[in-house]
N, C-alpha and C positions, 0 to 999 in steps of 0.2 A: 504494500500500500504506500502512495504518497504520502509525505510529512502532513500536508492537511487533512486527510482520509483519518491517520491516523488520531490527529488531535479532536477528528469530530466523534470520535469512537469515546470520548475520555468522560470519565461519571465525574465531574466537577462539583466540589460543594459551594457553597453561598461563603463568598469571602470575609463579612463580617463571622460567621462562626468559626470559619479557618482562624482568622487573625483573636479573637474571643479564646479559645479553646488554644493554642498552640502559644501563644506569646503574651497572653494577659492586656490585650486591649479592648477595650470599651467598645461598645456601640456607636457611643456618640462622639469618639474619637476618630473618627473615619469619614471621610466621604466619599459612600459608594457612586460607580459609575455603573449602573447597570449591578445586576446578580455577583460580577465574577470577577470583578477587579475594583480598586480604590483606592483612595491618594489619605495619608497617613496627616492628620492635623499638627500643625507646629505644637502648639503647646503639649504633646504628648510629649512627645517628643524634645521638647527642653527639660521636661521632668525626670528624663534618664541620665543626666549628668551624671550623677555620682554613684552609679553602675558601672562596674568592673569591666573590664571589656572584653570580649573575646578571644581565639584565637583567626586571622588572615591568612589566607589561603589563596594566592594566584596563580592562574591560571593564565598559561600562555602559550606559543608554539612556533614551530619553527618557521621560516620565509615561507608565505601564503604561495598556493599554485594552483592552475584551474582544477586539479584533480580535488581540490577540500583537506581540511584536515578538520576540522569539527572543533575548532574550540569552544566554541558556544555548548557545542551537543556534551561534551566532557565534561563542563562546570556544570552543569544542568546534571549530568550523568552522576557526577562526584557530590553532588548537594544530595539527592535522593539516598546516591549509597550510604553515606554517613549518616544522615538518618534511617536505617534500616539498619542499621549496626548498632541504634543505641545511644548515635551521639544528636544533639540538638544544632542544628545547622539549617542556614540563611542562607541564602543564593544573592548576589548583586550582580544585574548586567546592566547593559546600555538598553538605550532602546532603538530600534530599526528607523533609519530614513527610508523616505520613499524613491528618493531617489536612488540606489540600489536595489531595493526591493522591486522596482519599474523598469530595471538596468541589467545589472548583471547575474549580483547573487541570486535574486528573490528572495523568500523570508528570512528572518534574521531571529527567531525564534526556537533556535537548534535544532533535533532532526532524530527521526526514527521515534522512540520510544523515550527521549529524554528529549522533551519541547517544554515548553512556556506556554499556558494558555490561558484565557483565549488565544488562539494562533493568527487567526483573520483580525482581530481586534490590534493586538498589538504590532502587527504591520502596518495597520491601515490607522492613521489618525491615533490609535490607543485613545490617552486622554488630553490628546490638545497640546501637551507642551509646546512640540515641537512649533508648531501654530503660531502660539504666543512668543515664542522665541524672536520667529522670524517676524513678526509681526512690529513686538518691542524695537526689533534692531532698523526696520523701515521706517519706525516713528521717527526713528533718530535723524536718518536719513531727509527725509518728509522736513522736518524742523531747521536741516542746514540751511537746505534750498529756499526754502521759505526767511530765516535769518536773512538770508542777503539779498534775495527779492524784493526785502522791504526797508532797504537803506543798509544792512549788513555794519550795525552796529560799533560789531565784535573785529570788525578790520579784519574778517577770514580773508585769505588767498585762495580764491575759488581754483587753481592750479595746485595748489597744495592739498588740496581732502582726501583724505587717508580713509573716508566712511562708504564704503560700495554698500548696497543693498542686497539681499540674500533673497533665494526663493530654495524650497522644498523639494527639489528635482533635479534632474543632470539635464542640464540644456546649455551646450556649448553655443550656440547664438549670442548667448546673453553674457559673455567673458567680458565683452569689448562693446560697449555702447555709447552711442548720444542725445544726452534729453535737452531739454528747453527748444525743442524745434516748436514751429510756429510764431517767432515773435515774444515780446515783453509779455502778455498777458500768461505766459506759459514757464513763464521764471525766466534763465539768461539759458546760452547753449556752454555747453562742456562735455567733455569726454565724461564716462562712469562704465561702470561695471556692473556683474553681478557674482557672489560665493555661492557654494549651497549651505545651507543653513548649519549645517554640521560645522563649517569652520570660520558660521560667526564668531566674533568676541563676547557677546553677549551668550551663546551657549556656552563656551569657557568659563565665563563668568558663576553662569548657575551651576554649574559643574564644580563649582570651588567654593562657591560661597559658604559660609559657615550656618548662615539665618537672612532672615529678610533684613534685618538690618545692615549684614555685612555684603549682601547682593546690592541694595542702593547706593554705598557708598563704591560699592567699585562700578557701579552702573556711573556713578559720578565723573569718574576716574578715567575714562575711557577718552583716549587724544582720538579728537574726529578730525584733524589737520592741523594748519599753522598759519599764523600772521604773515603780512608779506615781508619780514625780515627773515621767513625760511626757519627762524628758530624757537619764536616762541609759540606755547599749545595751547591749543583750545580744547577745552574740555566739555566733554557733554553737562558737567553742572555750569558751564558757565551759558550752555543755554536754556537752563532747569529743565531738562529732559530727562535726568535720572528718577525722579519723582513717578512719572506716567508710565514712563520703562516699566518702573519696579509694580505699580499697580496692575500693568498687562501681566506682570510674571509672579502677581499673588496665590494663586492656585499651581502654575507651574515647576514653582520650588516644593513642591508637598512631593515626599516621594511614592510612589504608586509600588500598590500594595496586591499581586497575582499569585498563580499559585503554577504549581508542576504537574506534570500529567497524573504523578502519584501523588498528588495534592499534601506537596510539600511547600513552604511559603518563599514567594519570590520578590526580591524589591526590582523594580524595573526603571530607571531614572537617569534623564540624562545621554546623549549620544554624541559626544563628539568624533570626529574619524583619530587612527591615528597615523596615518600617513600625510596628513593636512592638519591635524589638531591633535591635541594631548591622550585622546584616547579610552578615556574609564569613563566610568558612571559616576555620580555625583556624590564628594564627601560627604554630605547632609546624611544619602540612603547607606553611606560606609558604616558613618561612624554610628547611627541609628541601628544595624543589623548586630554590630559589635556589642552593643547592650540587650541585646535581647537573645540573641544567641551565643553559644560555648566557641561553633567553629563559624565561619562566616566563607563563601568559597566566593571568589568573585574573578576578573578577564579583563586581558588588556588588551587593545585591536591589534589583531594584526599580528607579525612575530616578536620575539623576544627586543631584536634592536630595536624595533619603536617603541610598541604597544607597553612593554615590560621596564625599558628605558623609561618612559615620559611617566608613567605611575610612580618609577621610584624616584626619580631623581625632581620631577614636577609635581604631581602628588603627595608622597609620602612627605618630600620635603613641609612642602605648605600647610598638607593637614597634620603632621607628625603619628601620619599611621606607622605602623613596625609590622608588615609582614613575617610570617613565623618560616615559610617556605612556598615554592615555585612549583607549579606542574605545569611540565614540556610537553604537550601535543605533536605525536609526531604521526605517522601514516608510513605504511611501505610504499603505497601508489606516490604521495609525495618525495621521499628520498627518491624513487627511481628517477620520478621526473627531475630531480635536481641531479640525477647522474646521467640524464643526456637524451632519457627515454621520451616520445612522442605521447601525447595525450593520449590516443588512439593503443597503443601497448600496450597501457599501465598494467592492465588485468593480468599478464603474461607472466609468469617468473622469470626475473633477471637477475643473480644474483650478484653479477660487476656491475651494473650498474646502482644498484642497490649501494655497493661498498661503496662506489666513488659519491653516491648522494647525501651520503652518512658525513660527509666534510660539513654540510650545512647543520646539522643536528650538533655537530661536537664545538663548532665555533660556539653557537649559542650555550651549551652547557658552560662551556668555559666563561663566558660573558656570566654568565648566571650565577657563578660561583667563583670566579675573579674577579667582577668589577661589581657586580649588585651584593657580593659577598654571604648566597644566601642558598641553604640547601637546595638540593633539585631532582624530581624525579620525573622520568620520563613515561607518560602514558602514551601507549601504542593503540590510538582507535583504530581497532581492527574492522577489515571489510573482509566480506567471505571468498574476494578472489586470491586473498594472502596464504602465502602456504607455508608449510612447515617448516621447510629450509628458511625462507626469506627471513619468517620472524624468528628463528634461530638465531639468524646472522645478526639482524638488530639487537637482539636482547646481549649477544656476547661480544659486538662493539660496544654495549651501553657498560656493560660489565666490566671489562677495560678502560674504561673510563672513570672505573671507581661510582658510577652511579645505577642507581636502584632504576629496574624499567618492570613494567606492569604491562600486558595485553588488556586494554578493558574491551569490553562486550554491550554497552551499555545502550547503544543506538540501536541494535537488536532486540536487549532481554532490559531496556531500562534499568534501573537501580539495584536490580542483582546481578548483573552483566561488572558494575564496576565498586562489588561490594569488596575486592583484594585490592584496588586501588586505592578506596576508602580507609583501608585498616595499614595500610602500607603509608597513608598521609596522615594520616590520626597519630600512630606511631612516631615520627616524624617530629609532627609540629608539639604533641606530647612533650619527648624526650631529648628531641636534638633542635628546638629550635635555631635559626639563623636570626642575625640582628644584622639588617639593612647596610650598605655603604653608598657610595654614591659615586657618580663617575666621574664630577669634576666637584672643586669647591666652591660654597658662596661666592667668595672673594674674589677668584678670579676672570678672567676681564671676556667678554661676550663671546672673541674671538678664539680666546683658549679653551673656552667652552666646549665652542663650536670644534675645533681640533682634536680636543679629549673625546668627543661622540664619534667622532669619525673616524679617527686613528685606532683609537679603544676597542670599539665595539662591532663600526664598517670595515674597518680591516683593512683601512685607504691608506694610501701613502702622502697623499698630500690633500690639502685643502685651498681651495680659488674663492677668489671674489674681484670682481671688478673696486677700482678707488675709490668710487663712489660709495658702495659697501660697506668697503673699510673704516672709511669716515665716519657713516652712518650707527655705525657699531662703536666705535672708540666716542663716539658722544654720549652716546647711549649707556656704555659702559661708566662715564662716568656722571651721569643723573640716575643712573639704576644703578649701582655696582652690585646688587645680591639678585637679580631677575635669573631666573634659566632660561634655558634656550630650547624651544620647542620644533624638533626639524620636522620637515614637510617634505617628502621626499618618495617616492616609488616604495611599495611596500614586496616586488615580489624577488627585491633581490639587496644584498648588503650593499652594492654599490649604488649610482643613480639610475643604470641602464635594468631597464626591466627585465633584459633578456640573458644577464649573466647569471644564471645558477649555480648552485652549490657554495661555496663561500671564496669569491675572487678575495685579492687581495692585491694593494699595491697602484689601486686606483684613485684617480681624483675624483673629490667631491667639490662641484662647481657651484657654490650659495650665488643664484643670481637676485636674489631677492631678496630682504629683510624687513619685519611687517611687525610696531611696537604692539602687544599687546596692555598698554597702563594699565586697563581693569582686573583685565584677569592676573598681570604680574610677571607676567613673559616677555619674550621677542620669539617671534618665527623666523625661522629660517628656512627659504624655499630653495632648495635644492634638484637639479637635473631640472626633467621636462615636466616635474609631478605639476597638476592642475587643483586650483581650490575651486573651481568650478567644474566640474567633470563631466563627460560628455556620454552619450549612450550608445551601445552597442551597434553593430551593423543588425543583430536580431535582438531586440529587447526583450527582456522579460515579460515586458506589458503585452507582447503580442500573443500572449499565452494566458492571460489573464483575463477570468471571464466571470458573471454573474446570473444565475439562474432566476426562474419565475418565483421563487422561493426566496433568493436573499443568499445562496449559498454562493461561494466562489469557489470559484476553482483557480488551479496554477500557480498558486502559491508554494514554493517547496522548499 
C-alpha cells in the first residue's frame, strides 16, 4: 500500500485525550483543530519551567539521494519503538512545505508504517503556520513600499532592500522580479524578488524564539535594508511593523500537538529547509517535549553536514539544548548510489560499489564524533531488495569504525521493526551520554566560521568569495562578532556541485552571497548554484495529485 493508503487504515484517537491521558494536559489547555490535531496554549507551557528535562535524541543521515533514506520515517520509527519498550518518549519534526510536497518529495510525513497523522492534513495547510508566516513576512514587505511611496521618511535607499517577499511554492519565475509598473499610483519601479517561505527570516525567527515576547523583539530586529550612506539599518521596528508581524504569528508560535500511526504523541512545529535555512523544528516544541517527556527523538534536514551542523552549532548554541547522542540514517540503495550506481540498479547487489559508497557514511560518522563531539549510531532503514551480503558489509565497515549499526525494520513492521534500535539508543543516551562541541567559536570572525564549516566538515580545500563578500563579512563580523553562520548550499553532496558523491575532498567552496539574518541572529551564506527560491521539476508531484467526490486525495506519498 501507498504511504496515504496506509495512514487512512490508522484507528486514530481524539487528541485532547491522547495529550489528557499521556502527558497530563488539560482540556482547556489546547486548541483543537478538528478531532486529530492541536496547537498546545502558551501558558501551559511557561508553567513547565522548572521541570527537569529530558533526554535528546537526533536524528540524522547521510548526503540525501533520489533513492530516500527515510529520516523522517526513523524518528517516527525510533519514537514509537521507545515507547513500546517502556520508555516515555516525544517525537519533534518540522512541518512539510508545499512547495516540495507539489515538487519533488511529496509528503513529508514519513512513510510505510511509521507516519504522522493526519497524513493529508499535515501536508496540506496543517494549521496555518506556514500561512501566517509568509503572510507576516509580506506585511513587512507591503509597509517598505508603502514607507517610501508616501514621502519615505526613514531616508530608505530603495537600491539597498534586503526584504524580498516569500510565497509557499517552488516557482522559479518569481527569483527575479519588477513591481511599481504602471506609474506613481502603483508605488515607484524597482527590481524585487521572491524566497519560499521556508527560508524567510521571519520563519527562522519562530523557529528560535523562546515566547511571544522574545519573537517580537527579534521581529523588531530584522534589517529590511539601508540608508543611502550604504551603512546605516533600518529596522522593521523603526517602521512599527514588529507589532502586526507578531499578532499575525499569535497562534502560529503555539506548537501543534499530532499523534503516530501507533498513537504515540507528536509535536509538529516549525519548517525551515536546511540547505537554505537552519533546518529543525522550533525550540519552543524542543524544549516543551523535554519537560514532558524522559526521551525526546527529534531531525535535522537533510544530512549530517547541514541539517546536524546548523542544530548544533545554531540551535543548541542559542537554545542551550545538550543533545545526549546522534542517529545516522543510512540505506544500502543510498551508499550504492554514492558508489557510482545509477538510480535505475539500486535494487541489484553490488557489493564494490556499496564499499566505495561507505566513504560518505564514515566522513559523516567522523564529523559526528570529531567535531559535534557526540556518540553515534548508525540505523540501517532497510528495504526488502537488501540482501545479506550487502548489509553484512555495512554493519562490518560500521564495526570498524568502532561504531554500533542497527538494521531497523520499522517502515515495514512500525514500532516493532525498530524496537533493537530503540534499546541500543536508550542504552546509549542512559549510560554513555555525549556533551555537545561545536565546530567553530563564538568569537571568531564570520569568515573563519565560514572556513571551519567547510574545511571541517565539506572536506574542501579552500574557501572563495568575491571582495565584495569579504567586506560584507569583516563589517558584519564586527557589529555581530558572536552570530553563526548558517550555509545555504546543495544538500546532495559535501561539496557545492550536486553531482559529486560519496565524500570528495579538496574542493572549493565559492560563498557568492551573504544575507544578514538580525532577527533570527545569523548570517547566511549562499554557497555554489543552491537557490532560496526553488524551482519544480520537469514532472511535479502535483501532476499526481488528485481529489475524489468524497474529499479523499490521492498521490500523496
Amino acid at each position: 500500500m501507498s504511504d496515504i493508503e496506509i495512514a487512512r487504515q490508522a484507528k486514530l484517537l481524539p487528541i485532547i485525550d491522547l495529550a489528557r491521558d499521556r502527558l497530563g494536559i488539560p482540556a482547556q489547555q489546547l486548541d483543537p483543530y478538528g478531532h486529530y490535531k492541536a496547537k498546545l496554549d502558551l501558558d501551559f507551557i511557561h508553567g513547565l519551567e522548572d521541570r527537569p528535562d529530558g533526554k535528546l535524541i537526533l536524528v540524522t543521515a547521510i548526503s540525501p539521494t533520489p533513492a530516500g533514506e527515510g529520516k523522517t520515517t526513523t524518528t517516527v520509527g525510533l519514537g514509537d519503538a521507545l515507547n513500546r519498550i517502556g520508555r516515555k518518549a516525544l517525537i519533534c519534526l518540522r512541518e512539510p512545505s508545499l512547495g516540495p510536497c507539489f515538487g519533488v518529495k511529496g509528503g513529508a510525513a514519513g512513510g510505510g508504517h511509521a507516519q504522522v497523522v493526519p497524513m493529508e492534513d499535515i501536508n496540506l495547510h496543517f494549521t496555518g503556520d506556514f500561512h501566517a508566516i509568509g503572510v507576516a513576512h509580506n506585511l513587512l514587505a507591503a509597509l517598505i513600499d508603502n514607507h517610501i511611496s508616501h514621502g519615505n521618511a526613514l531616508g530608505i535607499d530603495p537600491r539597498r532592500i534586503q526584504w524580498k517577499r516569500v510565497v509557499d511554492m517552488n516557482d522559479r519565475a518569481l527569483r527575479h522580479i519588477v513591481v511599481g509598473l504602471g506609474g506613481t499610483p502603483n508605488g515607484y519601479l524597482r527590481e524585487d524578488g521572491f524566497d519560499i517561505v521556508v527560508a524567510s527570516e521571519v520563519m527562522a525567527i519562530l523557529c528560535l524564539a523562546r515566547d511571544l515576547e522574545d519573537l517580537k523583539e527579534r521581529l523588531g530586529r530584522i534589517v529590511i535594508g539601508y540608508k543611502s550612506d550604504g551603512r546605516t539599518p533600518v529596522f522593521a521596528r523603526d517602521l512599527r511593523a514588529h507589532g502586526a508581524m507578531a499578532a499575525l504569528l499569535r497562534d502560529a508560535i503555539k506548537p501543534n500537538l499530532v499523534q503516530t500511526l501507533e498513537n504515540n504523541l507528536a509535536f509538529i512545529h516549525g519548517g525551515p529547509f536546511a540547505n537554505i535555512a537552519h533546518g529543525c523544528n522550533t525550540v519552543m516544541a524542543t524544549h516543551t517535549a523535554l519537560k514532558l517527556a524522559d526521551y525526546v527523538v527529534t531531525e535535522a534536514g537533510f544530512g549530517a553536514d547541514l541539517g546536524a551542523e546548523k542544530f548544533i552549532d545554531i540551535k543548541c548554541r542559542m537554545a542551550g539544548l545538550n543533545p545526549a547522542a546522534i542517529v545516522l540514517v543510512a540505506t544500502v540503495r543510498a551508499l550504492k548510489f554514492h558508489g557510482g550506481v545509477d538510480k535505475a540498479e539500486l535494487n541489484q547487489e553490488n557489493l564494490p560499489a556499496l564499499e566505495r559508497g561507505m566513504a560518505n557514511l564514515e566522513r559523516h560518522v567522523h564529523n559526528i564524533r570529531e567535531h559535534y563531539r557526540l556518540p553515534c549510531v548508525v540505523a540501517v532503514n532497510h528495504f526488502s531488495f537488501d540482501t545479506e551480503a550487502e548489509i553484512a558489509c555495512l554493519a562490518s565497515r560500521c564495526r570498524a569504525l568502532g561504531v554500533e549499526v542497527v538494521v531497523a525494520r520499522h517502515w515495514a513492521e512500525g514500532g516493532a521493526g525498530a524496537e533493537e534500535l530503540a534499546r541500543v539508543v536508550a542504552d546509549l543516551v542512559d549510560n554513555r551520554p555525549g556533551r555537545h562541541g561545536f565546530v567553530y567559536e563564538d568569537s571568531a570572525p564570520l569568515w573563519d566560521k565560514i572556513e571551519a564549516i567547510a574545511t571541517r566538515i565539506y572536506g574542501a580545500g579552500s574557501v572563495s568569495a568575491d571582495d565584495k563578500v569579504r567586506r560584507q563579512l569583516e563589517l558584519w563580523s564586527e557589529a555581530h562578532p558572536d552570530y553563526p553562520v548558517c550555509m545555504a548550499k546543495t544538500q546532495m553532496s559535501f561539496s557545492t556541485d550536486a553531482g559529486a558523491r560519496g565524500a570528495p575532498t579538496g574542493h572549493d567552496v565559492h560563498v557568492r552571497e551573504v544575507r544578514l539574518a538580525n532577527g533570527a541572529g545569523f548570517v547566511v551564506a549562499i554557497a555554489g548554484s543552491v537557490m532560496t527560491m526553488p524551482g519544480l521539476p520537469r514532472v511535479p508531484a502535483a501532476e499526481s495529485i488528485d481529489v475524489d467526490e468524497h474529499g479523499r486525495i490521492s498521490g500523496l506519498f
